[in-house]
N, C-alpha and C positions, 0 to 999 in steps of 0.2 A: 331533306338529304338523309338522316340516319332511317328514315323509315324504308329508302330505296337500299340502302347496305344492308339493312335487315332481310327484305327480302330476296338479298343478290348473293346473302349467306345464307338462307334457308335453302333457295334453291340451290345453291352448289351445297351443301349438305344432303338434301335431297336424291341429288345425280351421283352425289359418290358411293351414299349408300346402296341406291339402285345396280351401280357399275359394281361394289365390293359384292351383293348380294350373287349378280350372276357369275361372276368370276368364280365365286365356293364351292369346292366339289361338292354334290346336294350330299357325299354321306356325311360330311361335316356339316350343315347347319343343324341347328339344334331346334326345336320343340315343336316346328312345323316342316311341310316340303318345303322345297324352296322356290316353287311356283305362286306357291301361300305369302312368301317375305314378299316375294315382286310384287303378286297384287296389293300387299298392303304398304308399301314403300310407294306404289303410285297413287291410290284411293285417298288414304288416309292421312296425304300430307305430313305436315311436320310432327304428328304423332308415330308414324308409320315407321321412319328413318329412327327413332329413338326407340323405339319398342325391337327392330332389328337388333339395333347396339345391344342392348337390354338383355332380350330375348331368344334373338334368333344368330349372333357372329359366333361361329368356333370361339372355343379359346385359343388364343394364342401362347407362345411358349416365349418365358421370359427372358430378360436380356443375355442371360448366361448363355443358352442353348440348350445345356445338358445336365444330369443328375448333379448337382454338390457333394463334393466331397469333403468329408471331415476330414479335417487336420490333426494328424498326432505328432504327437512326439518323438523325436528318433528310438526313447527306449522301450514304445509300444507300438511301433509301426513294425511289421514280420518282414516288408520289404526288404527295409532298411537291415534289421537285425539276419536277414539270410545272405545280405551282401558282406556280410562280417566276416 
């Protein structure tokens, strides 16, 4: 039995990474085309889908969304001090 979930998890690892790979607009993957990820997300098995992750996924942008802002203090913030 753990040997059929093993491969019942590689293969949907497998397929997602397949389905994430075509979904990417190609100018977002990184260090290959992205006809290069397909063919090695299918060939290559369970090395292929990790070497993608690795290798070849955009970055994605983190939980935030957007730039961080630092924080000051109301008597060095210019906002704060032109609303005076």
């Amino acid at each position: 039995m753990p040997r059929l979930l093993l491969v019942f998890l590689l293969a949907g690892f497998t397929i997602y990474s397949l389905i994430d790979c075509a979904r990417t607009d190609e100018t977002q993957v990184r260090n290959l085309p992205k006809w290069a990820w397909i063919l090695i997300i299918i060939l290559i098995g369970t090395l292929g889908p990790i070497a993608y992750w690795i290798a070849g996924r955009p970055k994605r942008k983190g939980l935030g969304g957007g730039p961080k802002r630092r924080i000051l203090p109301p008597d060095d913030d210019p906002d704060f001090l032109r609303k005076l």
